[in-house]
C-alpha positions in Angstrom: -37.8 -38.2 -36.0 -35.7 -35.0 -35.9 -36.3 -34.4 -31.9 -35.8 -38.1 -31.3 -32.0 -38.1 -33.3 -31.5 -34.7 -31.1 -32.7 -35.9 -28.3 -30.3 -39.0 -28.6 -27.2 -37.0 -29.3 -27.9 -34.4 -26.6 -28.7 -37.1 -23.8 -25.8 -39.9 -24.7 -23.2 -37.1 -24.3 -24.4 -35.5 -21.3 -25.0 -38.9 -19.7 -21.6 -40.4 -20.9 -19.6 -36.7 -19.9 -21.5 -36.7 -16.2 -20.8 -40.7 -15.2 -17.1 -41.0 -17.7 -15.8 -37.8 -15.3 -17.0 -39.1 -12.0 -15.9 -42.7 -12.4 -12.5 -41.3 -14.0 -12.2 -38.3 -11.7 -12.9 -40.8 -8.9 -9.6 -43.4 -9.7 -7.1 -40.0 -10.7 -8.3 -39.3 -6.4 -7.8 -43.2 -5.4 -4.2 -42.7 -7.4 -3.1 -39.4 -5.7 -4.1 -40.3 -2.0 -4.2 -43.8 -2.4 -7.1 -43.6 0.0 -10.3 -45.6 -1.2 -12.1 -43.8 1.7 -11.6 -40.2 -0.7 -12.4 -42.8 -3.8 -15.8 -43.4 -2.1 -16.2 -39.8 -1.2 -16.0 -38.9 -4.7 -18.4 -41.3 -5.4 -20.5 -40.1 -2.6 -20.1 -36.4 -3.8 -21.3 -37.4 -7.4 -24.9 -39.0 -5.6 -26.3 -36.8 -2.9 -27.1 -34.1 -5.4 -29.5 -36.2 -7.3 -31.4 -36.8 -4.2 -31.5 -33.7 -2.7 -32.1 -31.6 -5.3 -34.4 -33.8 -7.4 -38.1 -32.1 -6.0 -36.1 -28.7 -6.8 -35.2 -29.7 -10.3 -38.9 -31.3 -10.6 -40.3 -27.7 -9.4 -38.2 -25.4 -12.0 -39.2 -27.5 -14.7 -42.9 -26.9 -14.3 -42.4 -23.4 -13.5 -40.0 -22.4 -16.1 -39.2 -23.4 -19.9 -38.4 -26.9 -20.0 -35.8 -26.3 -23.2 -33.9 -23.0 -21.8 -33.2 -25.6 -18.1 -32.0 -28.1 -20.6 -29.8 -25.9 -22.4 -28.9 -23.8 -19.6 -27.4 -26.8 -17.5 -26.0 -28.8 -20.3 -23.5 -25.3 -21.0 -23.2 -24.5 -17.6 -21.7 -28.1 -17.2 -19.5 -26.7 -20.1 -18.8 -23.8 -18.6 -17.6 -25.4 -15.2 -15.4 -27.7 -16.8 -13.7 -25.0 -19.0 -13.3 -22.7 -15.9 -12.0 -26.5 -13.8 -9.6 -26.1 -17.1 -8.2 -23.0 -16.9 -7.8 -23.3 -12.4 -5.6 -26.6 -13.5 -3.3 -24.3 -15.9 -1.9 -22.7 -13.1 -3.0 -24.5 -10.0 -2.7 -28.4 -8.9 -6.0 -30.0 -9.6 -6.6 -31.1 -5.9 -9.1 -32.8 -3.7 -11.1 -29.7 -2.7 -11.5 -28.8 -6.8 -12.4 -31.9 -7.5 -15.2 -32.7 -4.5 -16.7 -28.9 -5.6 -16.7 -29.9 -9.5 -18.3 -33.4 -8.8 -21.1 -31.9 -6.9 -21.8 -29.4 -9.2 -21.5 -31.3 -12.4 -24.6 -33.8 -10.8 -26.1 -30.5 -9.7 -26.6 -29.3 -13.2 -26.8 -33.4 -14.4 -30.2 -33.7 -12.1 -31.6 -30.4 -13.6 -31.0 -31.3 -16.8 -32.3 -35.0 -16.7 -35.7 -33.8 -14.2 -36.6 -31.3 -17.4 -35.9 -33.7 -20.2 -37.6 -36.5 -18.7 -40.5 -34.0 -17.9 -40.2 -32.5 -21.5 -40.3 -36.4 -23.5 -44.2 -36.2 -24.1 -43.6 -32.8 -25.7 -41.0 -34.1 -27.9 -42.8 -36.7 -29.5 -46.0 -38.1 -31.1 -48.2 -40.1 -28.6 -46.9 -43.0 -30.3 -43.4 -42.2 -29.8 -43.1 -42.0 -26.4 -42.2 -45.4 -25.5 -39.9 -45.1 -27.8 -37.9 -42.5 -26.7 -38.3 -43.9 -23.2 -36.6 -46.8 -24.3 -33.9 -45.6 -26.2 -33.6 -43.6 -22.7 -33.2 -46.3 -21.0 -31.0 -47.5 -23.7 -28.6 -44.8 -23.1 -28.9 -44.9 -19.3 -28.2 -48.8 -19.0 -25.2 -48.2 -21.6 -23.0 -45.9 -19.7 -23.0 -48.2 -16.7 -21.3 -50.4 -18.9 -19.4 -48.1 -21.0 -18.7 -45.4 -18.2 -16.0 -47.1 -16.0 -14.2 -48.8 -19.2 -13.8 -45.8 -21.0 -13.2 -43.9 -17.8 -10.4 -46.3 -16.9 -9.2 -45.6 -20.6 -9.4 -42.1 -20.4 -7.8 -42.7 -17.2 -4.4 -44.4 -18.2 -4.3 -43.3 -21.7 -4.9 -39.0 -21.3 -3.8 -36.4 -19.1 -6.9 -35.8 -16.5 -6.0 -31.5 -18.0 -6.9 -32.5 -21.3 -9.8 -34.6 -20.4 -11.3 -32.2 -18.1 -11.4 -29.7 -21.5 -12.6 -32.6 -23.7 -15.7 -32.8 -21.6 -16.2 -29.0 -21.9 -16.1 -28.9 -25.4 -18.8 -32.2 -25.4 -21.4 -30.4 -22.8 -21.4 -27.1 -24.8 -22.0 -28.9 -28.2 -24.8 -30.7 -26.2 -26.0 -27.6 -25.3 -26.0 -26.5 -28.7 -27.6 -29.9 -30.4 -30.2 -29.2 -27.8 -31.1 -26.0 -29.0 -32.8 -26.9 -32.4 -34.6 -29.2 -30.0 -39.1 -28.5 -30.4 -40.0 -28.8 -26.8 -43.5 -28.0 -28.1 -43.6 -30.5 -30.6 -46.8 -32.5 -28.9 -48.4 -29.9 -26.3 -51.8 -30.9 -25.2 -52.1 -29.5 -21.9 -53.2 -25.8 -21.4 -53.7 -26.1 -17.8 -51.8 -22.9 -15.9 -49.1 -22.9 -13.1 -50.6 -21.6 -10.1 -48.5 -18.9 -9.3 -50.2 -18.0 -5.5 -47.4 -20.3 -3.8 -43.6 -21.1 -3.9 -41.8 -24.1 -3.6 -43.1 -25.9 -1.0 -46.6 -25.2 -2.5 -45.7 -26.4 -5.4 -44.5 -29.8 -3.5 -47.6 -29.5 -1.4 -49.5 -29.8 -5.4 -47.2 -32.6 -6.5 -47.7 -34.3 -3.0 -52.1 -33.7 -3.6 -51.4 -34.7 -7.1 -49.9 -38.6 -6.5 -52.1 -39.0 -3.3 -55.5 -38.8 -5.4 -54.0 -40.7 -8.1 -54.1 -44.3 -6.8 -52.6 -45.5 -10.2 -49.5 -43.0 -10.0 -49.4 -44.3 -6.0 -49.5 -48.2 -7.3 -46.3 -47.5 -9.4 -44.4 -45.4 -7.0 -45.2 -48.7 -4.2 -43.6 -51.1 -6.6 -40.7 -49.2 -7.4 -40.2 -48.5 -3.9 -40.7 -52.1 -3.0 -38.2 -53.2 -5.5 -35.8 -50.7 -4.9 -35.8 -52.2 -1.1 -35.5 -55.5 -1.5 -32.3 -54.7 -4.4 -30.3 -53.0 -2.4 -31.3 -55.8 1.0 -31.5 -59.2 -1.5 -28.9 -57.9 -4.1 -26.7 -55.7 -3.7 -24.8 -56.4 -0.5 -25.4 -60.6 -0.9 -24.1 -60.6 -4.3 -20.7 -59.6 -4.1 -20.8 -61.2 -0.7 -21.8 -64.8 -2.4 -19.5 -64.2 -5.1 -16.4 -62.6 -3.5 -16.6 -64.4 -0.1 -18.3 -67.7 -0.1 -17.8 -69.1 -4.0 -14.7 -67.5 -4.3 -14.4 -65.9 -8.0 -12.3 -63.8 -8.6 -12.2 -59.9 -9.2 -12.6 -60.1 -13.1 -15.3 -62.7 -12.7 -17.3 -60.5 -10.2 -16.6 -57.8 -13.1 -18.0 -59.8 -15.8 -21.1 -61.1 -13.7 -21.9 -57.6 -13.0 -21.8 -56.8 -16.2 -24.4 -58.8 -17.1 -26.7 -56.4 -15.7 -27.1 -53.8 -17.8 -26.4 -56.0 -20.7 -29.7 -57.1 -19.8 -31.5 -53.6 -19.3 -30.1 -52.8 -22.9 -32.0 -56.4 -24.4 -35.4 -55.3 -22.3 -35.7 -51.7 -23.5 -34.7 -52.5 -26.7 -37.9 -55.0 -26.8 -40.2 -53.7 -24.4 -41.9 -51.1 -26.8 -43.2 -53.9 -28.9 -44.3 -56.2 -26.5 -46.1 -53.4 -24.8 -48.1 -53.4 -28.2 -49.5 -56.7 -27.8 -49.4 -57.2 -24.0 -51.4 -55.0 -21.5 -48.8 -53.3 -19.7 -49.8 -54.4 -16.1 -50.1 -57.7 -17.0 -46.5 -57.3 -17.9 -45.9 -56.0 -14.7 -46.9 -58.5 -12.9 -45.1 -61.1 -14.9 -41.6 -59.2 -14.8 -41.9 -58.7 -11.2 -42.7 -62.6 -11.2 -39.9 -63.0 -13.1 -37.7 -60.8 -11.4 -38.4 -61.9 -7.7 -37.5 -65.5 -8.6 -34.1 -64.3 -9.9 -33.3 -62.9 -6.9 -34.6 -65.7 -4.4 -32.2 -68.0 -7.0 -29.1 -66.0 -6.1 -28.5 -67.8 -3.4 -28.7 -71.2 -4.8 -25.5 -71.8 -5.2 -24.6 -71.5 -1.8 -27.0 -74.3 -0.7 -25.7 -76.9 -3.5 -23.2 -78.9 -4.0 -19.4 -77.7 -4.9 -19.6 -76.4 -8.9 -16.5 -75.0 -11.0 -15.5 -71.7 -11.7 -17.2 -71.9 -15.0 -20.2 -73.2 -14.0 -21.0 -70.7 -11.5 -19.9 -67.1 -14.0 -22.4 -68.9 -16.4 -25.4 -69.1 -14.1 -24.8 -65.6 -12.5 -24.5 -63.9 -15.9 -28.2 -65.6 -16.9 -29.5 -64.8 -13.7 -28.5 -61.2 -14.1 -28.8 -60.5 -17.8 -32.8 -61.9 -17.1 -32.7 -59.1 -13.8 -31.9 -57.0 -16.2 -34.4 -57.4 -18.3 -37.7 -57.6 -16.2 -36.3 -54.2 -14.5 -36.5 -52.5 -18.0 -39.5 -54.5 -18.3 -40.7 -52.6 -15.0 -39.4 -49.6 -15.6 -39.6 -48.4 -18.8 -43.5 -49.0 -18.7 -43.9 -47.3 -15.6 -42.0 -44.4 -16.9 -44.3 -44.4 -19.8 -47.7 -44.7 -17.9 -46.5 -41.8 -15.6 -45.6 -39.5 -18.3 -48.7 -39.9 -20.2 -50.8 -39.9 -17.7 -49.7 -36.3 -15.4 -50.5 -32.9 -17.0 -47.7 -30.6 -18.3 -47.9 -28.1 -15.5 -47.5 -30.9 -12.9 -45.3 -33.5 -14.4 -42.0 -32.3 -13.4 -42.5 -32.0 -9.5 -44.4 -35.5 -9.5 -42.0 -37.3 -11.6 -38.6 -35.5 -9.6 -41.1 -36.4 -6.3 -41.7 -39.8 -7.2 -37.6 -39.8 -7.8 -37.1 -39.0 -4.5 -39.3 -41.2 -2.9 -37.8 -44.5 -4.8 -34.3 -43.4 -4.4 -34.6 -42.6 -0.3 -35.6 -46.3 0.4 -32.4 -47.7 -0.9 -30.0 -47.0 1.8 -32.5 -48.2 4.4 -32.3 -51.6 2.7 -28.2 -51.3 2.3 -28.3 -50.4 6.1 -30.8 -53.5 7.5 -28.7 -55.5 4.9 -25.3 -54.6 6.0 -26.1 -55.2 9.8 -27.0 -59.3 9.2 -25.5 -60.6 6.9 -22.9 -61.8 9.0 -25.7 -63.2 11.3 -28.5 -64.7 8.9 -27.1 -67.3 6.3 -27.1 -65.3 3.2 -29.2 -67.3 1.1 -32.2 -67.0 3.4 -32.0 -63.2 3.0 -32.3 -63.4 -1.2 -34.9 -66.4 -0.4 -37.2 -64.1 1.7 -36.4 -60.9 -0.2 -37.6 -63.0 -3.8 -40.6 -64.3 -2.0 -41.6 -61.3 -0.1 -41.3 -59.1 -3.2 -43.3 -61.3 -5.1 -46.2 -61.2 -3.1 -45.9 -57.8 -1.8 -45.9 -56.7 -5.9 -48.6 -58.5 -7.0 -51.1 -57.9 -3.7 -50.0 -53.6 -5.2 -50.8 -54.7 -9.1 -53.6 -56.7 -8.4 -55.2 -53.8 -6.4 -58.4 -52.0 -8.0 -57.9 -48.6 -9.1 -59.7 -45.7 -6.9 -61.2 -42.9 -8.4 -59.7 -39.7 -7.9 
């Protein structure tokens, strides 16, 4: 229980300090240049990182010690922000400072979450680690809420100096938290690193490792599959529907969004004990039911009859607080199979591989989404994305596993 309190503390304020700075660091730009093209970039700045240098974090986690990466980037992020600190004493903070600090701060972020997430089977009893995968997820799901209001506090409310200090004080008592930490807690593994190759043998392992494992290849095709048809069925047609065609306002979009993780919060907090009593893949096949038909319903609305204001925030919350669950339902599980299930010495490069993999589909589906939308009526696109990641899902789950 000690390692799960740490492990808490040291993740909700490196989470909170990473997303709070680049959503509030991202508005103090938009204020100065008034530009939402440098807001974006900001943005943009704060998510390349993660996907480039994901298989690099997953491969310095299984060759070095999981704690000292964990440390080591929680007080470099410290360090950074301290040095940011002192630049602004006597220099302008400006747009140059602020692009280099956002890239670095997901830099070390992406390290630091590669090696934990790695690390979680260590930290625990076997027992425990859906657990701490859900209080992850917890944590995760709670600063997309959490991070733009308090950013927007922080924001109007303190001097972007003082801030920029506050965080540096936070990462470095992270770092500290994270020390008394027992990364060896639950070690079973003893197989060795081979240390022949470099990096891209490493990859080439990690790579070997998922292909001979049709189980670990079964998860990474849903997730990718999901992740598709989000970003094609959700996330462009949403605001699209909401903004455009039913004509809510701003604050309503807000709210509805909300909703979201709201509902990621309610599944991980849950999903541990149904998981108990429910084989996990028949789980997954009925959240992925479950969340295929909330997407196709998305664009109900547009096909019916005229429906008040009210009427319409109250059915996109339930829609999305139900998303939000059967994603943690997805997730969480699958996070929890694949950690269990990969040794020590390889887990790091797979999971951070696997990342990459889910992550690098998402634009294509924001792309093939952007370019018809204004062609194709827009509920035929969450229609065909519901239905055809319904079947496509449960043709993957339904699939016997191959030995290795």
């Amino acid at each position: 229980m000690k390692n799960l309190g740490l492990f808490i503390i040291g993740k909700l304020i490196s989470v909170f300090g990473s997303a709070i700075y680049t959503f509030a660091i991202g508005l103090y730009v938009l204020k100065q240049t008034g530009s939402g093209f440098s807001f974006a970039l900001t943005l943009f700045v704060g998510l390349i990182p993660t996907i480039i240098f994901s298989p690099v974090a997953g491969y310095m986690s299984d060759r070095f010690d999981k704690k000292k990466i964990v440390v080591s980037m929680d007080f470099a992020n410290g360090m950074m922000f301290l040095i940011l600190f002192l630049l602004t004493l006597k220099f302008e903070l400006n747009q140059p400072m602020i692009y280099i600090s956002t890239f670095m701060t997901t830099v070390f972020t992406t390290f630091f979450g590669i090696a934990f997430e790695a690390a979680k089977p260590n930290l625990v009893a076997d027992e425990k680690l859906m657990s701490i995968n859900s209080l992850s997820k917890v944590i995760d799901s709670t600063a997309l809420i959490l991070a733009p209001v308090l950013g927007g506090l922080i924001f109007a409310f303190t001097d972007i100096k003082t801030f920029i200090l506050i965080n540096a004080v936070c990462f470095i008592f992270s770092a500290g938290i994270e020390t008394m930490i027992d990364f060896n807690y639950n070690i079973k593994s003893t197989a060795e690193i081979n240390d022949d190759g470099g990096f891209v043998e490493d990859i080439k392992d990690g790579l070997t490792y998922i292909r001979k494992s049709s189980e670990i290849v079964k998860m990474i095709n849903v997730l990718v599959i999901l992740n598709f048809f989000i970003s094609f069925s959700v996330t462009v047609p949403l605001p699209y529907i909401i903004n455009n065609l039913l004509n809510l306002s701003s604050n309503q979009y807000g709210i509805i969004q909300g909703a979201f993780p709201v509902g990621m919060i309610l599944g991980a907090v849950v999903v541990g004990k149904i998981i108990e009593k429910i084989d996990y893949m028949k789980l997954l096949i009925f959240s992925s039911i479950t969340l295929s038909v909330a997407i196709a319903l998305l664009g109900l609305p547009v096909v019916l009859a005229d429906a008040s204001s009210l009427a319409y925030m109250i059915y996109y919350i339930s829609i999305m607080v139900i998303f939000g669950i059967a994603i943690s339902f997805i997730d969480v599980p699958i996070l929890w199979l694949m950690q269990k299930s990969i040794p020590d010495n390889l887990r790091g490069k797979v999971l951070s591989i696997s990342m990459s993999i889910v992550k690098l589909i998402a634009p294509l589906g924001l792309v093939i989404s952007g370019m018809i939308i204004n062609s194709v009526p827009v509920y035929i696109m969450t229609f065909a994305g519901g239905g055809i990641l319904m079947l496509s899902n449960l043709m993957i789950l339904n699939q016997k596993n191959k030995p290795a």
